[in-house]
N, C-alpha and C positions, 0 to 999 in steps of 0.2 A: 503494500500500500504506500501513496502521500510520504505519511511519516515515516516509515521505517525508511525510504532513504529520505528524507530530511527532517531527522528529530531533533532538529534543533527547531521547529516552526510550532508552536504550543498553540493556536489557533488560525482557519482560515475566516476570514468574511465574505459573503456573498452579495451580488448586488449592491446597492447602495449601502454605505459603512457610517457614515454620519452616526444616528441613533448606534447604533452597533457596536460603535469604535467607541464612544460615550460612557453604555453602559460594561462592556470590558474592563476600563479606566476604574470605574467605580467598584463592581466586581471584585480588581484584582489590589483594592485597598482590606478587602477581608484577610483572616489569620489564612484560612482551607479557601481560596478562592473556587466559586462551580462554574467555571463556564457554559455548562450544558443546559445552564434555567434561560440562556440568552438567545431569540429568535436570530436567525440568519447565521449561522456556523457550522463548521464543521471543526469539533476539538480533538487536540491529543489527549486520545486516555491512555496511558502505556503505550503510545506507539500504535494502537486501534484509534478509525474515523468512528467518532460520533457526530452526526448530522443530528444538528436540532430543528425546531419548528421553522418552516420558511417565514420570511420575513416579508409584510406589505411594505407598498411602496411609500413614502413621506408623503404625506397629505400635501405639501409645500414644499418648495426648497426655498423661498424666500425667508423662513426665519432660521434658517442656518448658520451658524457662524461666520462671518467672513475674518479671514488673517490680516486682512490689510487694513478693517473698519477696528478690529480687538486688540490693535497695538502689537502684534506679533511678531512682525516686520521690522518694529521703530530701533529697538539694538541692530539689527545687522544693516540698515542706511544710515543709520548713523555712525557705526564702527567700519568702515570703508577703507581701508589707510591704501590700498590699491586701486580703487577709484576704477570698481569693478561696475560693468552699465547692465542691469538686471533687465528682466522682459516678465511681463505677467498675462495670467492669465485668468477669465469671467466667465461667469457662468449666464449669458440672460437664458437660459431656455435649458431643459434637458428632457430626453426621448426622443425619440423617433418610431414612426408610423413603417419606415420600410425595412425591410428584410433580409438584408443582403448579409449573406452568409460569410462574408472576411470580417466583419464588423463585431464586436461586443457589443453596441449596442442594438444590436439587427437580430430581438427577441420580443417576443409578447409584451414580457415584464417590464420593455421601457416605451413601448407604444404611447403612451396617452401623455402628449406631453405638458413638464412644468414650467414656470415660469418665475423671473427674480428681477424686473427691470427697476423699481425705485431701489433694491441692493447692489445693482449695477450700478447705475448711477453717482452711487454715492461713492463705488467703488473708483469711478473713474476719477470723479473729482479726487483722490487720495493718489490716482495714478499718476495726476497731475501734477498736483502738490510737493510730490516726491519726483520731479520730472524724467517719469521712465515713457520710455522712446516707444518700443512696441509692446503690444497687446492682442493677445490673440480669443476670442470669443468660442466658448466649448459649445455654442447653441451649435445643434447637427443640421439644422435648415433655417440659416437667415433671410426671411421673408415669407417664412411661412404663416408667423402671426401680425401680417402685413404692419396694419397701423403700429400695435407695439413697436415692432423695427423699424419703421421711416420715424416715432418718435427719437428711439434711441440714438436714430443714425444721425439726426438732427443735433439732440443732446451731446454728442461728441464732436460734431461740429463745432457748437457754442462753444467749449470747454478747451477747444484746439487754439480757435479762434482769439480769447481770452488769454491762453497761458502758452503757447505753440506746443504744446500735448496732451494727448499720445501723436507723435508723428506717424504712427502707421497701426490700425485697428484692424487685423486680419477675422474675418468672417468666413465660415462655409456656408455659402450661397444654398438656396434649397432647389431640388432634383431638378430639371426638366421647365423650368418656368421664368425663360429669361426676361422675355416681357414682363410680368408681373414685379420683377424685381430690378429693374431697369431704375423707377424712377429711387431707390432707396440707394444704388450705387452710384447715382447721379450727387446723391446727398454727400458722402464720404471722397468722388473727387472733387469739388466743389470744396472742401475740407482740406485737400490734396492729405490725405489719407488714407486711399483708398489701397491693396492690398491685393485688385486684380478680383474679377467676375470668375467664378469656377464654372468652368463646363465638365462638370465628373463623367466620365464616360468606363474608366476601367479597360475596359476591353471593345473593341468592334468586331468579336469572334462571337455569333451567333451560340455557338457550342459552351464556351463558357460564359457568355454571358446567362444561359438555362441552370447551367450549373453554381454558380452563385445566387442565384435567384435573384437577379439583375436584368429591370429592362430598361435601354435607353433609349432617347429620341431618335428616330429615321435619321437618314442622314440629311433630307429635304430639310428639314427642321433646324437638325444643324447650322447645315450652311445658313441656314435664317436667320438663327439667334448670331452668328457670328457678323457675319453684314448689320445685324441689328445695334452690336456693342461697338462697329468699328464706325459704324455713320452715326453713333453718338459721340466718339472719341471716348468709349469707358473704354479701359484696359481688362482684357480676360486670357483667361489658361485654360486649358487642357487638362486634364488628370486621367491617368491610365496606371496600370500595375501590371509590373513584369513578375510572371511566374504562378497565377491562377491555374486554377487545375485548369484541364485542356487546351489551357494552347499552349503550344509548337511557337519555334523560332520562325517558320514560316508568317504563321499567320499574325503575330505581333508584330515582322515589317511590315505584313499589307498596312496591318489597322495604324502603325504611322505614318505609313504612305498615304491612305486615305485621308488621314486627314491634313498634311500637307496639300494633298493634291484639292482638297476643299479652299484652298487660298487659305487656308489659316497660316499666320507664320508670328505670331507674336511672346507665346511662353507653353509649349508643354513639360507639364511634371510628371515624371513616368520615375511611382514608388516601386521600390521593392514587395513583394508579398510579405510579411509577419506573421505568422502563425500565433494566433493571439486564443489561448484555452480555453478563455470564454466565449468566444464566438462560436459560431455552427460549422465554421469548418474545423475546428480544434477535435470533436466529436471524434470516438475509436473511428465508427461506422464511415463518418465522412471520409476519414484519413484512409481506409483501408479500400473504400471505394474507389479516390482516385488516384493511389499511390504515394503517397504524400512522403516526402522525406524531407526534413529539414538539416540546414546546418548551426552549429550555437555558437552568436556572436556578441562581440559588446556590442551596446546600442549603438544604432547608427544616428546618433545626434553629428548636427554642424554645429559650426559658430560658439561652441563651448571650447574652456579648457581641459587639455589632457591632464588629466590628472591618475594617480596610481589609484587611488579611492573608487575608480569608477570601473577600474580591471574584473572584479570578479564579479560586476552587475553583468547578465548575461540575456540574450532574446535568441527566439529559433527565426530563420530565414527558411520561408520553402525554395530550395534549390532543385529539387526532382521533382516529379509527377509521372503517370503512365505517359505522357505524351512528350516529356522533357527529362533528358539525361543533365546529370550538374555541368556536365561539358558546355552541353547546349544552352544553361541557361547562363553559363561565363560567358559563352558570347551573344547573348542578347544583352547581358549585362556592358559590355565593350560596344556594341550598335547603342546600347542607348547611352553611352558617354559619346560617341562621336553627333549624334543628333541632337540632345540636348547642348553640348559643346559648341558643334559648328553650325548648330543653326538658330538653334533655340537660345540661344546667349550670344550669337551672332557673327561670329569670326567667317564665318564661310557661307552666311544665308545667300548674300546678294550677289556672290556669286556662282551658285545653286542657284538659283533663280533666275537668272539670267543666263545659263546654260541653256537651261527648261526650256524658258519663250523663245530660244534666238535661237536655239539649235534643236532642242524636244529633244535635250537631253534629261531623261527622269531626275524626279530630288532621289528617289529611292538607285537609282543606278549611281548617279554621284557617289553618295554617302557608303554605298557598299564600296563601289573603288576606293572611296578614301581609307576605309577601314582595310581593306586588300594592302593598299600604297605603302599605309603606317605601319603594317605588318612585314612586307618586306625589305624597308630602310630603315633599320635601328637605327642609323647615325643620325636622320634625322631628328627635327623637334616633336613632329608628329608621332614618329617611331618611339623614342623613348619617350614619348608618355604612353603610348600606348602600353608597354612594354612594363614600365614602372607600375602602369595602374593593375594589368593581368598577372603580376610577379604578387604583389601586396594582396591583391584579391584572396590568391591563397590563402596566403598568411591569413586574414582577415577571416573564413570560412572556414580555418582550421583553430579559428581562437588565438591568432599568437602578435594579432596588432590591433588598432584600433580603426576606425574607417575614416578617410577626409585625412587631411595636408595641414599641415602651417606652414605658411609659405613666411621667408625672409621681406618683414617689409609691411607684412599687410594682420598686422597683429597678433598678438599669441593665442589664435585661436584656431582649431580645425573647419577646412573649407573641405564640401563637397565636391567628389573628384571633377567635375566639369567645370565648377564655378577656380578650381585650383590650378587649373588647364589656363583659363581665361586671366588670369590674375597673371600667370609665368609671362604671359603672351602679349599683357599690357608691357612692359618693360620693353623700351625700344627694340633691344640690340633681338630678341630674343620674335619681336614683330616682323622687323626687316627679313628676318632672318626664315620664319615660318614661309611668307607671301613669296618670296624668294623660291622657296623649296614649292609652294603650291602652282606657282606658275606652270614648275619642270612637272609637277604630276600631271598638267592640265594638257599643256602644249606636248607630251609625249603618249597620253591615253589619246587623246584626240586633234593628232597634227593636222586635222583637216580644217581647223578652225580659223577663220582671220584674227591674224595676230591684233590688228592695232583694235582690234573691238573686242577681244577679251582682257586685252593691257587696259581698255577705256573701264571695263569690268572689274579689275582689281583697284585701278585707281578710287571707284564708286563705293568700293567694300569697305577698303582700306578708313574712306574718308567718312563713311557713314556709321564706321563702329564707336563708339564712346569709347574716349580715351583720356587717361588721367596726365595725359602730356600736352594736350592740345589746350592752346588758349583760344577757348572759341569768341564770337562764329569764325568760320572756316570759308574760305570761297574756293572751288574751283572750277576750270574750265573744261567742256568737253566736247569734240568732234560729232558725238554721234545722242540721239536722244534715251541714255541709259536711263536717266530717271524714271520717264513715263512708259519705257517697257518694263521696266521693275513694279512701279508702282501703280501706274494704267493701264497696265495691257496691249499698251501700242506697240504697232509694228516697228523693227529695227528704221531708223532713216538718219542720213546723213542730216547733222543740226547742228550749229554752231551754239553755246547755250552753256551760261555760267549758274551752277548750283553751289546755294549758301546750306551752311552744316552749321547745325548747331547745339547743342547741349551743356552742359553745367561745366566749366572751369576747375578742373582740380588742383592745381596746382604744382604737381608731381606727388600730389596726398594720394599714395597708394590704399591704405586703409579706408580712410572715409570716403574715396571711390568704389571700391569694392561693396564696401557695406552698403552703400545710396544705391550702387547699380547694380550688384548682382545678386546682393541678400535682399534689400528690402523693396530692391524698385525690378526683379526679376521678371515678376509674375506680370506687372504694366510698362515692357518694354523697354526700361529706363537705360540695357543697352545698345538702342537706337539714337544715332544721335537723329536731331529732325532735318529733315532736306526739302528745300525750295528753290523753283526758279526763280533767279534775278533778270528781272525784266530792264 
């Protein structure tokens, strides 16, 4: 059982722990403490589970303690001597209504949902106070209790507006209903704290998506809501998960080919799977159904310190399934660093895009070459990352590192391998040096190309990435109309035609580049710089 191999764990809680955690506390101030008179447990009696009575759900979570309103906090802001920048997190809402089997919350028991908006509130204002930067919201569908959250979004507005924080109040957007929540994300960039519109999708594998019990919008709809967030100018993402039961390395490139080829090109986040106990895929039956194997890793947290402390915290990663060898899911894991990397954070989008329309060269043919290219030139930039990140992975999957980079330069904290790629690549010598080497992959897979129109291509990518060197705006000149085939869809033609670039000034601030662009401003494009014709 549980306990015999971990007797060192003298009670489980189940569900909700507030009340539970409560009376344990109190419980375990007796001489003989019982734990077994407490609803929602499961205790060590000698190393035997006794389950007690299940536990209803809190009538409320609004009159729940909060840490940051009971002073809990006030020692560790105030003892600082390292001048460490925290991030918090609120609860306005808890439950959800859908089902989705990767989820712990995706059961009966949290269906009917709660709510805490005047202890949010109050919360925020104290987020302020204490001027912490981001904030991320535990509500599982922001916009489901409409008015609630166009108030809230309002309220953090004010409160931004008033004191400049929280600078960035992260939200997950509710299922399938971008219209409906259009005008609440209109509220948050208006605020310029907005955090990026989710389009959760998971998967576009019919197959799994039956098997998670997961249905998402047609792709018509799609494409709708996306046109719909980009003729507002709201920022939105993508979300997908590599390593669900049934799909194949196959069909996770379609499903990001697909949605490339939908014109999306602004932020896909493509998680790893977590094999999380409480949910429905944790289940014997589900595990043995679709072959489930995991491997046991540290958390995959970014933007934290490495610390020894945090070595023997451990999580499962599903890396097998009937339909995926760990082989196979290492290299969808390395597909989706070169996608997220070179497109999605932007080093290689615009010219993948401009391959596409000028020549109907695929994004999905690209990006497989490039992952090909980087595999067979280690001496390259591209090669030894590639290289460094497939060697670590090991290590990482075998328990013997931790996951993410500290790069020299850009804080003491670990970056995600793509955002760690992006960071090496800001660095002049190391930029030059990259575009240099992508040329020779481009102009030797496909010498059939006019050279001075895909040199017009690299100079367009080069000038439209955000860069912590650049004192913008930026002006440059160009022979042929690359802008408006990247960004209109117009045919290539000869155009004389000067484009201004512009975005935020870093100053050669490596750090606070990184953090503005690729941590917090990721998900709404912020490594785009913006391009216009000069007339």
């Amino acid at each position: 059982g549980f306990f015999e191999t971990h007797p060192y764990v003298d009670v489980l809680v189940h569900h909700e722990g507030e009340e539970s955690f409560n009376q344990i506390l109190v419980e375990n101030l007796e001489k003989k403490p019982n734990f077994t008179t407490i609803s929602g447990l499961t205790v060590n009696v000698n190393e035997q589970e006794v389950k007690t009575a299940p536990r209803s759900r809190l009538v409320s979570i609004a009159e729940t303690p909060s840490p940051y309103l009971d002073g809990s906090f006030d020692e560790l802001l105030a003892d600082n001597p390292q001048g460490l920048q925290y991030n918090t997190s609120v609860e306005s809402a808890r439950g959800c209504p859908f089902r989705c089997s990767f989820c712990e919350i995706g059961e009966q028991y949290y269906a009917k949902v709660k709510t805490s908006y005047d202890k949010t509130k109050q919360e925020i204002d104290w987020i302020a106070e204490n001027e912490i930067e981001y904030v991320t919201d535990a509500n599982s569908n922001f916009g489901m209790k409409y008015e609630q959250d166009l108030d809230l979004a309002h309220y953090v507005k004010g409160v931004k507006e008033q004191t400049e924080y929280p600078h960035a109040y992260r939200v997950t957007w509710m299922k399938g209903k971008a219209d409906k929540v259009l005008e609440i994300a209109k509220v948050f960039e208006e605020a310029r704290a907005q955090k990026g519109m989710t389009i959760a999708l998971q998967s576009m594998n019919p197959d799994v998506l039956k098997a998670i019990m997961r249905k998402n919008v047609d792709g018509g709809k799609l494409k709708e809501f996306i046109e719909l967030y980009e003729g507002e100018n709201i920022g939105s993402y993508v979300e997908l998960i590599w390593g669900l039961p049934e799909e194949t390395v196959e069909s996770f490139k379609d499903g990001v080919a697909q949605i490339m080829n939908y014109g999306y090109h602004n932020y896909l986040d493509i998680h790893l799977m977590m094999l999380l106990p409480n949910a429905p895929i944790g289940a014997h039956d589900y595990i043995e159904k679709y072959g489930i194997r995991t491997s046991t890793t540290q958390p995959r947290f970014s933007h934290r310190h490495i610390t020894e402390e945090l070595n023997e915290d451990t999580v499962e990663f599903i890396t097998e399934t009937n339909t995926l060898t760990r082989e196979e899911w290492i290299e969808g894991h390395q597909f989706r660093w070169a996608i997220i990397f070179g497109h999605y954070l932007g080093p290689l989008q615009f010219i993948a895009r401009g391959l596409d329309k000028i020549y109907g060269i695929s994004l999905r043919e690209f990006y497989e070459n490039f992952l090909k290219y980087a595999q067979t030139h280690p001496d390259t930039f591209a090669g030894r990352e590639y290289a460094l990140i497939k060697e670590n992975l090991y290590d990482i999957l075998d328990n013997k590192r931790h996951w993410g980079y500290v790069i020299d330069g850009a804080g003491d904290i670990n970056w995600a391998v793509d955002e760690s790629t992006c960071i090496k690549l800001a660095k002049d010598h190391n930029k030059d040096l990259f575009y240099t080497e992508m040329r020779e992959f481009v102009f030797t897979l496909y010498p059939h190309l006019q050279h001075n129109v895909v040199e017009e291509l690299f100079q367009y990518q080069m000038s439209r990435l955000s860069s912590p060197e650049v004192d913008y705006p930026l002006q440059e000149c160009f022979t042929y109309n690359i802008h408006d085939v990247i960004e209109k869809e117009a045919p290539l033609q000869k155009e004389d035609n000067t484009i201004q670039f512009n975005s935020k000034s870093y100053k050669s601030d490596l750090f606070t580049w990184a953090k503005e662009v690729l941590w917090f401003g990721r998900r709404v494009g912020k490594y785009k710089a913006a391009a216009e014709k000069v007339e």
